[in-house]
C-alpha positions in Angstrom: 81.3 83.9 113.6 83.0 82.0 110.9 79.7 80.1 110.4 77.8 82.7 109.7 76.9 83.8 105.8 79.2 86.0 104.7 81.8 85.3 106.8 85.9 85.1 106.1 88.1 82.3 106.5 92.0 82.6 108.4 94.4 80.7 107.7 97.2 82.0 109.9 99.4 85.3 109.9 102.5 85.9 108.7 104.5 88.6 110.1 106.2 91.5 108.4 106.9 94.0 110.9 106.5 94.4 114.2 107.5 96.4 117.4 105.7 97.9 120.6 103.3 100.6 118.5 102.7 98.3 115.5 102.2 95.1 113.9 101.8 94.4 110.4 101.0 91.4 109.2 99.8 89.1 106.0 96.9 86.8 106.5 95.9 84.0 104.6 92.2 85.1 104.1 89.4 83.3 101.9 86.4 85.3 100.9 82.9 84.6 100.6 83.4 84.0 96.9 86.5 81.5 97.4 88.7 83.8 96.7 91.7 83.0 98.4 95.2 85.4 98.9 96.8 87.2 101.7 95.7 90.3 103.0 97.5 92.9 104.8 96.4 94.0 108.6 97.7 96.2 110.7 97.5 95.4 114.6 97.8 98.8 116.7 98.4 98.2 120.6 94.7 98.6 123.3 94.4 102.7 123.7 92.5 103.5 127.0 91.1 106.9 126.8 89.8 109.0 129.8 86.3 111.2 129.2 86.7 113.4 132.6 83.5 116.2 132.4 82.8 118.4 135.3 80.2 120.1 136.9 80.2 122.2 134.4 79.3 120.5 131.3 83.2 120.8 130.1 85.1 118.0 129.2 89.4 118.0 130.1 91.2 118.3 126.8 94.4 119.3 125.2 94.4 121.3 122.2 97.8 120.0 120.4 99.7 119.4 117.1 99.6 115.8 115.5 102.2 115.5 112.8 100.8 112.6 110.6 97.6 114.7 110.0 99.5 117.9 110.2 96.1 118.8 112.2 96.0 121.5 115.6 93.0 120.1 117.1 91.8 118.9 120.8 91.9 115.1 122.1 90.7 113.7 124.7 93.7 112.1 127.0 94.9 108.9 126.9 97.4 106.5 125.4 98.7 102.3 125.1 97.5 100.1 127.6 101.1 98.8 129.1 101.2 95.0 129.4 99.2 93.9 132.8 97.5 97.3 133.1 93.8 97.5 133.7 92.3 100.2 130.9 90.9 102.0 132.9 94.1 102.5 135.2 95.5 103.6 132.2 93.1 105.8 131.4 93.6 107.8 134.5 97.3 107.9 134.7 97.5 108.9 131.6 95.1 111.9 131.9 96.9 112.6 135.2 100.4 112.8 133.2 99.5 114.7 130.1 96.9 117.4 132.1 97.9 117.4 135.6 94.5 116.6 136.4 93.6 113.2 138.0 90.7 111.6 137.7 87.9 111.3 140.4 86.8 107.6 141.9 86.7 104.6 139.5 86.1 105.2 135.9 82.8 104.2 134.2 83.3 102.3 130.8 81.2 104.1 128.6 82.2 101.8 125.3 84.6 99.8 123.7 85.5 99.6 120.0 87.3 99.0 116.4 87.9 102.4 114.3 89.0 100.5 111.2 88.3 96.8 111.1 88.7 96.3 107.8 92.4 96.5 107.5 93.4 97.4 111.0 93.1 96.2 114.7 93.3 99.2 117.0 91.1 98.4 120.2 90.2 101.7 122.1 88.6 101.5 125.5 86.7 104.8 126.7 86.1 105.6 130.5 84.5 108.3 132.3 85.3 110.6 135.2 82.8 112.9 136.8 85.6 115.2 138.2 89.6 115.3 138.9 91.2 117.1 140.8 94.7 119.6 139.8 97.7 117.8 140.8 99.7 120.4 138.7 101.9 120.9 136.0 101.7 117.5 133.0 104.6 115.3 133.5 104.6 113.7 129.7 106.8 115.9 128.1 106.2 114.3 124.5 102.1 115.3 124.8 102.6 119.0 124.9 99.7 121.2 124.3 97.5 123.4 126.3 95.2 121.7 128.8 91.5 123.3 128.7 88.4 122.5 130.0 86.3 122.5 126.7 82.4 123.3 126.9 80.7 120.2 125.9 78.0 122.8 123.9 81.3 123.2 121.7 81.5 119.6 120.7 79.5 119.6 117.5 81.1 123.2 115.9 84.3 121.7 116.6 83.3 118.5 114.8 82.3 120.1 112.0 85.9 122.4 112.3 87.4 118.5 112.3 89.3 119.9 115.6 88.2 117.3 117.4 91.2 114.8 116.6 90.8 110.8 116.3 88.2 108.7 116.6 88.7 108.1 120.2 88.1 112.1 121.0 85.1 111.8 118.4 83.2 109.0 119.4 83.9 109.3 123.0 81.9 112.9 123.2 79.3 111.8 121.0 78.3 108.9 122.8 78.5 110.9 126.0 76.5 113.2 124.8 74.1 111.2 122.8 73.7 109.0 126.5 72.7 111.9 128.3 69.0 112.7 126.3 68.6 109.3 127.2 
């Protein structure tokens, strides 16, 4: 990539902070231009998230309160990939603790991707269960909120509501949705 026309030279990474959520760092970056200084980046830890839809057409949610965005809103479940865990495991423990629902089967990756990658590094990993089964009652106390099953005919009025929260949520239902016309 670095060949390429346009392209940005590193020069290494200096760190300033840095714990299990977040990095932050200063990079010796030149631009295009020849422009050289150092740049800050923030490096957020692999999310896995888990897409379970049933035979329905409704997709397992949980309508909750994020403080940073002061935002009610629904997400899709998920969380940090622990170190050695395959996404996709995560993806379904995770749905299993926050909903009491657990996945179907093996999950299908629908798509991978950066949300910011201008200034940040935040890796998010979708999957996709057909079905789950109730286990009952969440056991991640810290992800409280009210588990639905959420009509996937609602997806674009609560996009347009912005109560569909994170990118994750947003481009995970969109891309399902936007696969099946294909």
């Amino acid at each position: 990539m670095g060949d390429e026309h346009g392209a940005w030279q590193t020069f290494g990474e200096r760190p300033i902070f840095d714990n299990r959520w977040v990095r932050l760092g200063l990079v010796d970056v030149q631009a295009p231009n020849g422009e050289r200084w150092e740049y800050h980046v923030v490096h957020l830890a692999r999310i896995a998230i888990a897409l379970v839809v049933n035979d329905r057409d409704e997709a397992l949610m949980l309508w909750r309160y994020r403080f940073a965005t002061e935002q009610w809103g629904y997400e899709l479940l998920g969380g940090l990939v622990d170190e050695g865990e395959d996404s996709a495991a995560t993806a379904a423990r995770e749905a299993a603790e926050e909903s009491g629902w657990r996945p179907i089967g093996d999950g299908e990756h629908l798509v991978s991707f950066e949300p910011l990658p201008g200034q940040v590094t935040a890796p998010l990993d979708i999957y996709l269960w057909r079905g789950a089964e109730h286990i009952g009652d969440p056991t991640e106390t810290e992800e409280v909120g009210r588990v639905e099953w959420v009509p996937l005919s609602r997806v674009n009025e609560l996009a347009q509501r912005q109560e569909l929260l994170g990118s994750g949520t947003l481009v995970a239902l969109l891309y399902y949705l936007n696969s099946q016309r294909s």
